[in-house]
C-alpha positions in Angstrom: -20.1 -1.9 -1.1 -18.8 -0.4 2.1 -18.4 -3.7 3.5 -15.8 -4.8 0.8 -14.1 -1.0 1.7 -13.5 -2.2 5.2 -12.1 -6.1 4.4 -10.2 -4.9 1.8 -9.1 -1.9 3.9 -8.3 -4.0 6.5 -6.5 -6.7 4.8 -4.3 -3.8 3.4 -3.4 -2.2 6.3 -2.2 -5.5 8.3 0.2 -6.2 5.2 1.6 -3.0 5.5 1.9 -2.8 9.0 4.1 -6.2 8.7 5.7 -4.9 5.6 7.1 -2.3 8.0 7.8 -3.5 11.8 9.3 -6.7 10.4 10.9 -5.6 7.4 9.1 -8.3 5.1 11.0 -8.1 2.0 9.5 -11.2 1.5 6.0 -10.0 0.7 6.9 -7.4 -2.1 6.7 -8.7 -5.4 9.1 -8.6 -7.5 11.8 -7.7 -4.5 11.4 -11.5 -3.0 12.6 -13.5 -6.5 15.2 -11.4 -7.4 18.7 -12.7 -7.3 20.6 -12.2 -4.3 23.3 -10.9 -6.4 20.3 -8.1 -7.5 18.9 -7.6 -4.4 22.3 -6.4 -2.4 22.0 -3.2 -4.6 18.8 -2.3 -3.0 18.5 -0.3 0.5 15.8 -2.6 2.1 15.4 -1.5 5.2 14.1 2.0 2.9 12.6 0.0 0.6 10.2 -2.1 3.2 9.6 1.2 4.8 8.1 2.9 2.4 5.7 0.6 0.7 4.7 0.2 3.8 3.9 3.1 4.5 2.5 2.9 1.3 -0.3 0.4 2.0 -1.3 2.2 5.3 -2.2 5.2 2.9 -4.0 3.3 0.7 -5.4 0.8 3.4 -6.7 4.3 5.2 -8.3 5.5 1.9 -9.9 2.5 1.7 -11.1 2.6 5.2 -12.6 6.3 4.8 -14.7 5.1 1.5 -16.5 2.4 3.7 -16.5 4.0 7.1 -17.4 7.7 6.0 -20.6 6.4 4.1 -21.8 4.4 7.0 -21.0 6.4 10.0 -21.4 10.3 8.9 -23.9 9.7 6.4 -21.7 10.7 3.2 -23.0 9.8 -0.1 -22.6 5.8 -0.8 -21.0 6.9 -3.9 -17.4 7.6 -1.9 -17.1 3.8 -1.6 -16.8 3.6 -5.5 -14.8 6.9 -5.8 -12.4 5.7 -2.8 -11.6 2.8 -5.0 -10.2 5.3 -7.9 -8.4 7.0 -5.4 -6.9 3.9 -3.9 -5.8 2.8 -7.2 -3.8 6.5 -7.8 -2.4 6.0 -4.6 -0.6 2.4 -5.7 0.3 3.4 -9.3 1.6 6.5 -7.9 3.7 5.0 -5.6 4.5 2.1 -8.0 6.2 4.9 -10.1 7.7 7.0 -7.6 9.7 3.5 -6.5 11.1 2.7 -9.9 12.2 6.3 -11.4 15.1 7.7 -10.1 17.5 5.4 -8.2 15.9 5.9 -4.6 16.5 2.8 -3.2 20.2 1.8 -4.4 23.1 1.7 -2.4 
């Protein structure tokens, strides 16, 4: 399992990283078939930013399940349990993104 940790964790992470240093609106779903019209209300430069930042969290999560198992000796159940905490880390920021109006103009 610690194996799909690290790809996964790994896969994550690069998308972030180019989420953030290039500003690839492109690559966030949802963002990249809205209208242009609907998109110019949006601060994209903050919203690229934080997700991600966003995937680097949950990318590093990801990396601790598989890594921590394998190199310190922790219990092979973190793998499983670093999923569950990958998957608060998404929905949580999911939801912080769409209440409030934190990336409008």
């Amino acid at each position: 399992m610690w194996i799909a940790n690290l790809l996964a964790g790994v896969v994550t992470l690069f998308l972030g990283i180019i989420i953030r240093a290039f500003n690839a609106s492109c690559l966030i779903a949802g963002y990249n078939t809205a209208p242009l019209k609907e998109r110019a209300k949006y601060d994209e430069v903050a919203l690229t930013r934080f997700v991600g930042n966003l995937l680097v969290v949950a990318s590093a999560v990801l990396l601790a399940g598989g890594l921590l198992p394998t190199v310190a000796g922790a219990p092979d159940e973190l793998a499983g349990v670093s999923w569950i905490l990958f998957a608060v880390v998404i929905v949580g920021g999911i939801a912080y993104m769409n209440t409030g109006e934190r990336f409008r103009r």
